[in-house]
C-alpha positions as a Markdown table, in Angstrom:
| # | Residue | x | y | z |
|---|---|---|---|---|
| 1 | Unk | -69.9 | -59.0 | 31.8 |
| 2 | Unk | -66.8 | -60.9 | 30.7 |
| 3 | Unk | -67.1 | -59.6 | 27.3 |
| 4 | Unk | -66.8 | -56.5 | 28.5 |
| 5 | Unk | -64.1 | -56.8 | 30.9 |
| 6 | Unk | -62.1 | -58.2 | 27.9 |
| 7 | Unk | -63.1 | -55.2 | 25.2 |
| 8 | Unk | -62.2 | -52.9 | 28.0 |
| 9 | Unk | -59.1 | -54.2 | 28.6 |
| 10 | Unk | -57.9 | -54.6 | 25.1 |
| 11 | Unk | -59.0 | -51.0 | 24.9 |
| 12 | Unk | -56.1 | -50.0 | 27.7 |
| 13 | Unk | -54.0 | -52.2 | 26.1 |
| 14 | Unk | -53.9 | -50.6 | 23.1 |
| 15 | Unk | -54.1 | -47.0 | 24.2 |
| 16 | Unk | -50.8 | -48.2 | 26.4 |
| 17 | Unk | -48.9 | -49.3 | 22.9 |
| 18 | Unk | -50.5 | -45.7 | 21.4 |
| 19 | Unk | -48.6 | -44.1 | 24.6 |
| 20 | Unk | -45.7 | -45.7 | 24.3 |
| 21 | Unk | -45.0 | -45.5 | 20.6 |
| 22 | Unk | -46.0 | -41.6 | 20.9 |
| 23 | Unk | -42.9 | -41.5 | 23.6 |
| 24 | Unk | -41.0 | -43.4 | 21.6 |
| 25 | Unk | -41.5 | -40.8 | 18.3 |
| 26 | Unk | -41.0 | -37.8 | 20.9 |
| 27 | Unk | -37.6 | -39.5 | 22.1 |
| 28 | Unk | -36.1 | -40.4 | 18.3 |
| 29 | Unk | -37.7 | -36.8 | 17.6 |
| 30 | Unk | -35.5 | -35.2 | 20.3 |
| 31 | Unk | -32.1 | -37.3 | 19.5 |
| 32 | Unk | -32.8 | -36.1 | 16.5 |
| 33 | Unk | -32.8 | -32.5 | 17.8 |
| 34 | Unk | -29.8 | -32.9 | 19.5 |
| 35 | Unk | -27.4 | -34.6 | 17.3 |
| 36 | Unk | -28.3 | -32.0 | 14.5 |
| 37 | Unk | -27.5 | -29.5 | 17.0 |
| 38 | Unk | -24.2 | -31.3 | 17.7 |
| 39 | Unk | -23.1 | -31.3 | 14.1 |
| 40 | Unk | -23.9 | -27.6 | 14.2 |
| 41 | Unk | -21.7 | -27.0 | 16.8 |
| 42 | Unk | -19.1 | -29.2 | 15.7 |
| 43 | Unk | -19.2 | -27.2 | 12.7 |
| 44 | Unk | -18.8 | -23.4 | 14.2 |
| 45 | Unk | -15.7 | -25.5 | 16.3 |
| 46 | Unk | -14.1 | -26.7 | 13.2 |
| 47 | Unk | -14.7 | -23.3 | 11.4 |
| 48 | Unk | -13.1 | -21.3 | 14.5 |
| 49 | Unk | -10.2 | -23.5 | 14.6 |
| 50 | Unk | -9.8 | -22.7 | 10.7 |
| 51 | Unk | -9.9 | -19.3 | 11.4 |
| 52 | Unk | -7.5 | -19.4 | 13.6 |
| 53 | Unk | -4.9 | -21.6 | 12.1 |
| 54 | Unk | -5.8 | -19.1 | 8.9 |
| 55 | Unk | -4.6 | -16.1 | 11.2 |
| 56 | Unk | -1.5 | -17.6 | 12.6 |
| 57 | Unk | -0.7 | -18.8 | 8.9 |
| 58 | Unk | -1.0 | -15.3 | 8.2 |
| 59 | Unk | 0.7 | -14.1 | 11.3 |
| 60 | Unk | 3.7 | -16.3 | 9.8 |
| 61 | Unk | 3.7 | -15.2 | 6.2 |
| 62 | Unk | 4.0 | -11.5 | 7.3 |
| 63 | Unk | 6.6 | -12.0 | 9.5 |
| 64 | Unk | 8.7 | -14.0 | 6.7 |
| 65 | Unk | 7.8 | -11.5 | 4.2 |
| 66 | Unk | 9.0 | -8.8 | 7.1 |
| 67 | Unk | 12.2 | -11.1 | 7.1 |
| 68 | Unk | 12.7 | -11.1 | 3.3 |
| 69 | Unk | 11.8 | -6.9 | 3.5 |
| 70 | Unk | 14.9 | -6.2 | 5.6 |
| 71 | Unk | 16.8 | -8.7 | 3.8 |
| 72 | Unk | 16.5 | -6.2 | 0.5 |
| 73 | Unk | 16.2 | -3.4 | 2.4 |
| 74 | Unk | 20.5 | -3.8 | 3.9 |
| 75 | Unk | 21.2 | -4.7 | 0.7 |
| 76 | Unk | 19.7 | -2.1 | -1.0 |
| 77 | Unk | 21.9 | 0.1 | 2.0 |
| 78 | Unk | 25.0 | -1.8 | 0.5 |
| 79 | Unk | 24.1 | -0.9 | -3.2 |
| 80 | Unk | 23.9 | 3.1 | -2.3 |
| 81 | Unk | 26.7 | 3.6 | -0.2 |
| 82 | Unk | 29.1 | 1.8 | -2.6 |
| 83 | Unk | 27.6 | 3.4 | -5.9 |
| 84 | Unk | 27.7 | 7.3 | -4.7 |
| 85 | Unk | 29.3 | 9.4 | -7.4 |
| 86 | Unk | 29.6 | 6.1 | -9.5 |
| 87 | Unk | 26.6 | 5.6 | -11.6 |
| 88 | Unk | 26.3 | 7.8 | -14.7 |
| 89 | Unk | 22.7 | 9.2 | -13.9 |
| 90 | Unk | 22.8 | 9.9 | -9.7 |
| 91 | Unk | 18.4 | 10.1 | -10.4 |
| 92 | Unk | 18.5 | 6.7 | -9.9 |
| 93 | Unk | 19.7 | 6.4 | -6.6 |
| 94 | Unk | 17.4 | 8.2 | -4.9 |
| 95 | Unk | 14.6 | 6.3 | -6.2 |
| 96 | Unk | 15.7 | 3.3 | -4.7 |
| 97 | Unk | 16.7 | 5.2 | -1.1 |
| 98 | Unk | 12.6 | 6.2 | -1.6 |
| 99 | Unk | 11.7 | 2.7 | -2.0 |
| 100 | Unk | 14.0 | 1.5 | 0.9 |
| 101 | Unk | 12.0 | 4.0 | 3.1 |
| 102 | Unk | 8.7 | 3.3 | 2.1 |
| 103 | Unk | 9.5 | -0.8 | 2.8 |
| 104 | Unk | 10.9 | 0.1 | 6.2 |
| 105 | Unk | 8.4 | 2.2 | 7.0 |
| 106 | Unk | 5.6 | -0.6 | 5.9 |
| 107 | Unk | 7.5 | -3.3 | 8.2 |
| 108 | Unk | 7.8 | -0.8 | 11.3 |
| 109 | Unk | 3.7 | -0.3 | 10.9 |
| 110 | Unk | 2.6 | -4.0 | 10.6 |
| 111 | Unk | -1.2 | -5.1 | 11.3 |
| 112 | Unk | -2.4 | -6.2 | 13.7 |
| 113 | Unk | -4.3 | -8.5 | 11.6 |
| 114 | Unk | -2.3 | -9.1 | 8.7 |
| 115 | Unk | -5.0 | -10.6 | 5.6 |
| 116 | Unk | -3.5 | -12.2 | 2.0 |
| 117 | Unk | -3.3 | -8.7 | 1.1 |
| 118 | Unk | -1.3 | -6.9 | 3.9 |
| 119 | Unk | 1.4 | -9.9 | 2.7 |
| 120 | Unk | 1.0 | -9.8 | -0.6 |
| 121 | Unk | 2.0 | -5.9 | -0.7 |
| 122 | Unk | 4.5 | -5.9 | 1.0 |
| 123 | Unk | 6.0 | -8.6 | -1.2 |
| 124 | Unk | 5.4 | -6.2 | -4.1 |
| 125 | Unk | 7.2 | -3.2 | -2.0 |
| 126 | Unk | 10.1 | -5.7 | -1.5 |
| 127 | Unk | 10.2 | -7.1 | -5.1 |
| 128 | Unk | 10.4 | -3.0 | -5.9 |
| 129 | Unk | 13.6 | -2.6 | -4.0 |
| 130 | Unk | 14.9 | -5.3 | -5.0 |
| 131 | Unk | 14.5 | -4.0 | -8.7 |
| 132 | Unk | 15.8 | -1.2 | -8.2 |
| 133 | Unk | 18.8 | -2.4 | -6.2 |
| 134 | Unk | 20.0 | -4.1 | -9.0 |
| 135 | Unk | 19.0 | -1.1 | -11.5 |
| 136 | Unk | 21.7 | 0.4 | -9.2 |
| 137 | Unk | 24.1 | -2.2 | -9.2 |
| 138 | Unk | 23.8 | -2.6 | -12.9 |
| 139 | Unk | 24.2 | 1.4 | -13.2 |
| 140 | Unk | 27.8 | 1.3 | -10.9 |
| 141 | Unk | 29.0 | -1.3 | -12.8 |
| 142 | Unk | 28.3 | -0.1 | -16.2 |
| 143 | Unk | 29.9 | 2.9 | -14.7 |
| 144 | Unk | 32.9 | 1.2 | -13.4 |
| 145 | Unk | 33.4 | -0.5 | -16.7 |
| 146 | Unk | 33.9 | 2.9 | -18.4 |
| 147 | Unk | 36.2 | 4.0 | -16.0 |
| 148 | Unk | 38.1 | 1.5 | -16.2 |
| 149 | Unk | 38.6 | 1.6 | -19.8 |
| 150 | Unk | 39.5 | 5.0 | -19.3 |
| 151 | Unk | 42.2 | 4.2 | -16.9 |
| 152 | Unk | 43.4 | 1.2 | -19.1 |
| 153 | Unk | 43.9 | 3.7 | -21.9 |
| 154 | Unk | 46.2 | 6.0 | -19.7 |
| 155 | Unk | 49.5 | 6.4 | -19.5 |
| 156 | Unk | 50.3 | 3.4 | -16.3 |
| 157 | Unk | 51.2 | 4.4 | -13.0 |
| 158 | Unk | 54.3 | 2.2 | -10.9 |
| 159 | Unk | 51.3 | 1.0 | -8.9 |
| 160 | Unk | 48.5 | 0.1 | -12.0 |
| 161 | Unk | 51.3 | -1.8 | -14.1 |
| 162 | Unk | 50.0 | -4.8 | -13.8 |
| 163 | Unk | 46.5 | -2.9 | -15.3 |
| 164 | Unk | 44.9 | -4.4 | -17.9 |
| 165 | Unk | 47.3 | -7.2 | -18.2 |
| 166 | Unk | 47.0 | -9.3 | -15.6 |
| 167 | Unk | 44.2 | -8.1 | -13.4 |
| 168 | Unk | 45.2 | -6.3 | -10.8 |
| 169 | Unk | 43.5 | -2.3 | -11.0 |
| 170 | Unk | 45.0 | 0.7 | -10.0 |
| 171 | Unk | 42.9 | 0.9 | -6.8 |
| 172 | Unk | 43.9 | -2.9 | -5.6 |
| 173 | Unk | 46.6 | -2.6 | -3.4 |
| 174 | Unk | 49.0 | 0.4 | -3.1 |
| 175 | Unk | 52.7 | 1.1 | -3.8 |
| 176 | Unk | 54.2 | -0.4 | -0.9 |
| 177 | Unk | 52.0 | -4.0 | -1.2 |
| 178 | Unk | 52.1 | -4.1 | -5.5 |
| 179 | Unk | 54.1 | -7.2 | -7.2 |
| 180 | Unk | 54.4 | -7.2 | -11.1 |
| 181 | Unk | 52.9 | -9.7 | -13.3 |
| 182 | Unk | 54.4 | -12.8 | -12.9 |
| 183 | Unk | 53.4 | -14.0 | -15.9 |
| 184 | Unk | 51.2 | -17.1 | -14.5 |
| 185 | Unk | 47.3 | -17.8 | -15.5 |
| 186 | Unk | 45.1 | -15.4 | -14.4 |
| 187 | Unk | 42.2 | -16.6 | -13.3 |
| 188 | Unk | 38.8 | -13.8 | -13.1 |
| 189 | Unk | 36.3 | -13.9 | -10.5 |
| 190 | Unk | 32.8 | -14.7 | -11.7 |
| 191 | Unk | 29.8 | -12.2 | -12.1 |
| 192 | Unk | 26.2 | -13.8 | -10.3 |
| 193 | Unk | 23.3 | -14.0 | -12.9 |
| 194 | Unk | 19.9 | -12.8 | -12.4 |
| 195 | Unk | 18.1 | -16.3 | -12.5 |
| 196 | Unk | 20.5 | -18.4 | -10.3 |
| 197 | Unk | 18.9 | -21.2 | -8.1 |
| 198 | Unk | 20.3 | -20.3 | -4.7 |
| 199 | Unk | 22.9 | -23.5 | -4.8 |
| 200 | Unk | 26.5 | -23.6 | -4.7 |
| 201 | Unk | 28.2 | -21.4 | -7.6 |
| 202 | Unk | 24.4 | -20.4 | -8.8 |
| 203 | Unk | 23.9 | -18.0 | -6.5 |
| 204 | Unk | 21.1 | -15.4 | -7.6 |
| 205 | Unk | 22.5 | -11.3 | -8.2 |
| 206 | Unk | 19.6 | -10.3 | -5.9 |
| 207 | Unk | 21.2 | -11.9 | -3.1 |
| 208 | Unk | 24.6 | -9.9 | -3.5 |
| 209 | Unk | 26.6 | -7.4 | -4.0 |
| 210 | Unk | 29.3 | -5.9 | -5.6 |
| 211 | Unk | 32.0 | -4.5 | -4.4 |
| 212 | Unk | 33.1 | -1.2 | -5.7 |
| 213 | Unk | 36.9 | -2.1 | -5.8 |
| 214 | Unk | 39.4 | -4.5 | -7.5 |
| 215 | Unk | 37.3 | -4.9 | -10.7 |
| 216 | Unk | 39.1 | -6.9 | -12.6 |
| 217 | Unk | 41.0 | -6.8 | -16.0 |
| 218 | Unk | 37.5 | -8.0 | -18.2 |
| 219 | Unk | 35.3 | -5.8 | -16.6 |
| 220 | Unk | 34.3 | -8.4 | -13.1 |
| 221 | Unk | 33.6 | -6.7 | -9.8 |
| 222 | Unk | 34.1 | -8.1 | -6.7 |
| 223 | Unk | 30.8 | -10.1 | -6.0 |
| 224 | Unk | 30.0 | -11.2 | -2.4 |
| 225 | Unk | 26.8 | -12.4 | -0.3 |
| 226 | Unk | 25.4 | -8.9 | 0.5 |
| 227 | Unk | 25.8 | -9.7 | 4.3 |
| 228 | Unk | 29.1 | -10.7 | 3.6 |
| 229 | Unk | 29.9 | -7.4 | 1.3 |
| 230 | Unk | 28.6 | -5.5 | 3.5 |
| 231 | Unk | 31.2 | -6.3 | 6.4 |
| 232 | Unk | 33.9 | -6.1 | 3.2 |
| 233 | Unk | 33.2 | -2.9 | 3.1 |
| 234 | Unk | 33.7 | -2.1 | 6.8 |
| 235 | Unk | 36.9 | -4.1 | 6.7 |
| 236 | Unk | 38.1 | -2.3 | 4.2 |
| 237 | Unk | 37.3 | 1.0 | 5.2 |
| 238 | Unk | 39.7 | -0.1 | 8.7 |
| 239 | Unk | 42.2 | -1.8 | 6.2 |
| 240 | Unk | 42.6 | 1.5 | 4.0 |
| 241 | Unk | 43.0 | 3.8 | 7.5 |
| 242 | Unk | 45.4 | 1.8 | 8.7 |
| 243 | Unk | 47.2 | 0.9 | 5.5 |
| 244 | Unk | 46.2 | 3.8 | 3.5 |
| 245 | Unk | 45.0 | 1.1 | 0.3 |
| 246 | Unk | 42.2 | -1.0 | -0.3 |
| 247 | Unk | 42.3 | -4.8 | 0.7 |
| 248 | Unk | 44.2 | -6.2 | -3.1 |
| 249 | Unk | 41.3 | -8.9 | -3.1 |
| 250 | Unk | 42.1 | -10.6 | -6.3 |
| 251 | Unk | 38.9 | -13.6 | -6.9 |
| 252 | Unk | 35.8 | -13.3 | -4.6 |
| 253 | Unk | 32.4 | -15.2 | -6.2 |
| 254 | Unk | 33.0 | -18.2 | -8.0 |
| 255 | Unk | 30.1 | -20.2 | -10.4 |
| 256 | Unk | 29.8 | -23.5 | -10.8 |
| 257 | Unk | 31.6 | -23.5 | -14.3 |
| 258 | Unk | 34.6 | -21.4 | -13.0 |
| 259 | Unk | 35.1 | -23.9 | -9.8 |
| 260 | Unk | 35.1 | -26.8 | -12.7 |
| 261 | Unk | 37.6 | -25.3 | -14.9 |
| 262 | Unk | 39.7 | -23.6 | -11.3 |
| 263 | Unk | 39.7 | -27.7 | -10.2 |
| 264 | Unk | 40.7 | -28.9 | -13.9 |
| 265 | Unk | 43.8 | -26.5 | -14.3 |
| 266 | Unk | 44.9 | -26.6 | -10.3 |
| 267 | Unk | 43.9 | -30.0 | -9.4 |
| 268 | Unk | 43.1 | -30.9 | -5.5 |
| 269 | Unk | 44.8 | -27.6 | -4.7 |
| 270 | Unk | 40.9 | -26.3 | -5.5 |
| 271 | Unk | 37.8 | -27.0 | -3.5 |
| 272 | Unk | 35.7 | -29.9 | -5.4 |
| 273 | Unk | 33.3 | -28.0 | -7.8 |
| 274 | Unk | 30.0 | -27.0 | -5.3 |
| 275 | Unk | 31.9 | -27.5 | -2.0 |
| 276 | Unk | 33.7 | -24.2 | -2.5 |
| 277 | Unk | 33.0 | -21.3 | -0.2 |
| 278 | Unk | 33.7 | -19.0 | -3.1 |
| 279 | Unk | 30.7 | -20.4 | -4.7 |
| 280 | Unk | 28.7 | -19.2 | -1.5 |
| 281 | Unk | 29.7 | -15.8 | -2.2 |
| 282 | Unk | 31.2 | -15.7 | 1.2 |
| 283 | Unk | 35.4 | -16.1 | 0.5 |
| 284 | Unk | 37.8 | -13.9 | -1.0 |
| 285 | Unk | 41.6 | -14.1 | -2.4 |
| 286 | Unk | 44.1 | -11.5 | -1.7 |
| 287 | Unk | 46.7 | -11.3 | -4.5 |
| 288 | Unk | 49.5 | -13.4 | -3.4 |
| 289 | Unk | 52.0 | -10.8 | -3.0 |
| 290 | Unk | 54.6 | -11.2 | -0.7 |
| 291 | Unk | 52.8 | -8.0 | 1.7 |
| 292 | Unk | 50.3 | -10.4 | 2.0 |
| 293 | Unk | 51.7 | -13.6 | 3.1 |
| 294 | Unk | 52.5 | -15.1 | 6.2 |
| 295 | Unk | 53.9 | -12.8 | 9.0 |
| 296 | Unk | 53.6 | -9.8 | 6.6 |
| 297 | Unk | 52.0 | -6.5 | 8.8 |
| 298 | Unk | 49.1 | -7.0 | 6.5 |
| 299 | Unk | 48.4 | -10.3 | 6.9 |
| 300 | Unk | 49.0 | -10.0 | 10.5 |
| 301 | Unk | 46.5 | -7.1 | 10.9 |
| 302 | Unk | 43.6 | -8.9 | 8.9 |
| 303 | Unk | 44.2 | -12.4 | 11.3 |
| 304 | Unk | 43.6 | -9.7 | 14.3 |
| 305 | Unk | 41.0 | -7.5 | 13.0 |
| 306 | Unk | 38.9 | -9.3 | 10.2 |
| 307 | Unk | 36.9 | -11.3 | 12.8 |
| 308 | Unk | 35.5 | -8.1 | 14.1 |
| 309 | Unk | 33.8 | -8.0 | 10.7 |
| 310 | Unk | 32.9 | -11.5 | 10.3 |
| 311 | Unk | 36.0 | -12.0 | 8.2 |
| 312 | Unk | 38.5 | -14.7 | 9.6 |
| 313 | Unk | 41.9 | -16.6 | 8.0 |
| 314 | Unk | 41.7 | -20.6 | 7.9 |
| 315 | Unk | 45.5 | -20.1 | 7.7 |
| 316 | Unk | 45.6 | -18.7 | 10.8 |
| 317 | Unk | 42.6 | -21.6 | 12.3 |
| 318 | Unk | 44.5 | -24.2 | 11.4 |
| 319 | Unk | 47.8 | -23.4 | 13.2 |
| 320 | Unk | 49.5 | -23.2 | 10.1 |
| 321 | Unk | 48.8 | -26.7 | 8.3 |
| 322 | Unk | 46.6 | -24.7 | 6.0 |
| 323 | Unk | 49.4 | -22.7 | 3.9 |
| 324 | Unk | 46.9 | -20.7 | 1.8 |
| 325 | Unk | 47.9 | -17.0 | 3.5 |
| 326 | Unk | 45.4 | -15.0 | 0.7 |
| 327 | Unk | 42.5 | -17.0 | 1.3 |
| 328 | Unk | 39.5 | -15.5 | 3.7 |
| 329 | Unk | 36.0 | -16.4 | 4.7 |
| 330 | Unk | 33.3 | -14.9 | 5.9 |
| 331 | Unk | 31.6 | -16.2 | 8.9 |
| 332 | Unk | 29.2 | -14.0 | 10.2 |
């Protein structure tokens, strides 16, 4: 009877370990379960969250790619209004008012949900303008250059004298504001290149734009930071009512190099080479004739006026300590 008492009790025993290590496998079996559906979850999180950041990165390259769009598209504005009836073939102007439209009309239709693609073309339709801004920029000054040469041929006028000597053309100025050369050193404003970096005095062509006055004796335009051209151009246009002549700007865009050699002949009277606000593409020089200078009706009305446009004296800042009457900047 003992005997059996004992078998029958190793016999529970044992089917109590078989019970517990079954519940044991079912438990490690479950935590199993549910940390492999954990990771799974924790992997749809991490891929939403992607997704989204994706998206807002996109979000954010459209808008700066909108940004850059209406960027070329006022400058591209600039470019046609100052190049009517002064490019030799007019065909190419209306291809670039066709691009302009098709680039606004892209940016005033955006998606909802831009993609890589949706950015990418309108990068292409902005790098098209661009193009063909400076096809048209390239175009008026070619133009201008022959017409100019034409005009330095003729017989000179009392007010285009100083034409081709010393710089001054026959639409810089007028009559009543012209001085004869003086027979100091000219120096010529500087003409942006297609492959600046964007720093001082390297400013890149696509990011201005010539002015269609006051090209100078070699052939230079008037260069400017399109914003800054742009309000030039409405200055000027008040200027030339009031005054009936354009604004005699004399230097505007200065490079690196030019600031150099400006500093070397003129000494601390010139801005260190690269601190220059001519190398920004945002300052201009009127001719230093005496209608220009302090307390002249012209200089008067540009101190009053030319921050309307943007355009203010730091003559007329300064209270006077600053005695350089020609000089302007652009300040938005």
């Amino acid at each position: 009877m003992a005997a059996v008492t004992v078998v029958a009790m190793l016999a529970a025993g044992l089917t109590g370990l078989q019970i517990r290590a079954a519940q044991a496998d079912e438990r490690r079996d479950s935590l199993a379960a549910q940390q492999a559906t954990d990771r799974e979850e924790v992997q749809r999180r991490a891929e939403r969250q992607a997704a989204r950041v994706e998206r807002v990165q996109l979000v954010l390259s459209w808008a700066t790619a909108a940004e850059q769009a209406g960027a070329a598209a006022a400058a591209a504005d600039v470019a046609l209004v100052v190049s009517a009836g002064k490019v030799a073939d007019d065909a190419i102007r209306p291809a670039l008012a066709v691009a302009v439209e098709q680039l606004r009309a892209t940016v005033a239709d955006p998606p909802a949900d831009p993609s890589d693609d949706d950015v990418a073309a309108l990068g292409a339709l902005t790098s098209e303008v661009l193009a063909a801004t400076t096809a048209v920029t390239d175009a008026q000054a070619a133009w201008q250059v022959l017409q100019d040469a034409a005009a330095a041929a003729a017989t000179p006028s009392p007010e285009s004298l100083r034409w081709p000597n010393a710089g001054a053309g026959p639409d810089c100025g007028g009559g009543p504001s012209y001085e004869p050369d003086d027979g100091g050193t000219v120096f010529h404003t500087s003409t942006p290149t297609v492959e600046g970096d964007g720093t001082n005095g390297n400013i890149p062509r696509s990011a201005m734009t010539a002015l269609s006055w006051c090209t100078d004796s070699v052939g230079n335009q008037q260069w400017l930071r399109t914003d800054a051209a742009e309000a030039m151009v409405r200055l000027n246009a008040a200027f030339s009512a009031e005054f009936g002549e354009n604004i005699a700007i004399d230097l505007s865009y200065r490079s690196y190099a030019d600031q150099v050699a400006i500093r070397d002949a003129l000494g601390s009277i010139a801005a260190p080479a690269g601190t220059s606000n001519h190398g920004w593409g945002r300052a201009i020089d009127t001719w230093e004739w005496a209608a220009y200078s302090f307390g002249t009706p012209r200089y008067e009305w540009l101190v009053a006026n030319g921050p309307t446009y943007g355009w203010v004296s730091p003559s007329a800042r300064s209270g006077g300590s600053n005695s350089e009457y020609w000089h302007f900047e652009y300040v938005g």
